[in-house]
N, C-alpha and C positions, 0 to 999 in steps of 0.2 A: 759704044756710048760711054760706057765704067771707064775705060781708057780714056777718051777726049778729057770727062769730068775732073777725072781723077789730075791728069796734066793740069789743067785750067787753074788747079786748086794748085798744084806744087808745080812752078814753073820748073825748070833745068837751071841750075845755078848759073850765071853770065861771068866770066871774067872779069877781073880787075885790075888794071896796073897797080902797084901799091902807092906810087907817089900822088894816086886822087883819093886814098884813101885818108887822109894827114886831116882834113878835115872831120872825121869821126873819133879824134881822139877826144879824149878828155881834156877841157880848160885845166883841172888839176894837173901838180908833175907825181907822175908814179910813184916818181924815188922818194918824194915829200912824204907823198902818205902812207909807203910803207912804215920810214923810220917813223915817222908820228904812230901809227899802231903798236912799233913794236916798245918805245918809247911810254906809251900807254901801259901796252901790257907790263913793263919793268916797273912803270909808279905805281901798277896797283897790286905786284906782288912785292912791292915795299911794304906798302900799306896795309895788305893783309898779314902782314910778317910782325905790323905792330901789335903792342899790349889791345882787348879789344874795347875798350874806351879810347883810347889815343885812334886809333884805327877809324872808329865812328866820326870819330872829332875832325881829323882830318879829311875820311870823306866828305860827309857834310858840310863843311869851313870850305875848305879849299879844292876839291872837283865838282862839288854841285853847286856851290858858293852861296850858300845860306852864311846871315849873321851869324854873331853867336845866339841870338833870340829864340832866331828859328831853327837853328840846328836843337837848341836846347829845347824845347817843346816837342820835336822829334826824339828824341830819347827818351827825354822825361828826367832831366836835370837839369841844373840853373847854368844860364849863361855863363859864371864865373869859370865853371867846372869843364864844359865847354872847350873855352878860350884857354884853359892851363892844361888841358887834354891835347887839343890840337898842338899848341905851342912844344909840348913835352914830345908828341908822335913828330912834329918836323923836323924838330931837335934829332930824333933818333934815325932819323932817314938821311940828313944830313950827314951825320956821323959815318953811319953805312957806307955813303956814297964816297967818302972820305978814305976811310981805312980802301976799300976797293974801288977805285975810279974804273981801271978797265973791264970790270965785270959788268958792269953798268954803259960803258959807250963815252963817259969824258975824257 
């Protein structure tokens, strides 16, 4: 009877030809969202690489895309300061990617 159950519960694996399986892929393309990850992960060992105001400025401004209002209330300094932070961290990532294009992927 442990036998029968136990079956019932885990059938035997069935075969598959592979060209019915094309239908379980992903609507995404693979190759997209690796480079988009790894992509990811290089803009934000830029970013961590910034001074760490420009770094803030940056996350907050431009990957979580707060104003500068709201970025500024999140730190606890004025928008002005903010927007010359970000401005000054994109400047310097800019630059990076510039002096080295191929360590980065352009």
């Amino acid at each position: 009877m442990d036998h029968l159950r136990r079956a019932n519960r885990h059938p035997p694996p069935v075969p598959v030809p592979v060209e019915e399986l094309d239908y379980v892929a992903a609507r995404e393309d693979t190759a997209a969202r690796a480079i988009e990850a790894i992509t990811t992960e290089q803009a934000l060992r830029l970013i961590a690489s910034l001074p760490r105001d420009q770094a803030e400025a940056v996350l907050l401004r431009a990957v979580v895309g707060l104003d500068a209002k709201g970025a500024a209330q999140v730190v606890g300094k004025r928008a002005g300061a903010i927007r010359t932070a970000a401005y000054r961290g994109l400047k310097n990532i800019e630059k990076r990617i510039e002096r080295r294009p191929d360590r980065f992927g352009y």
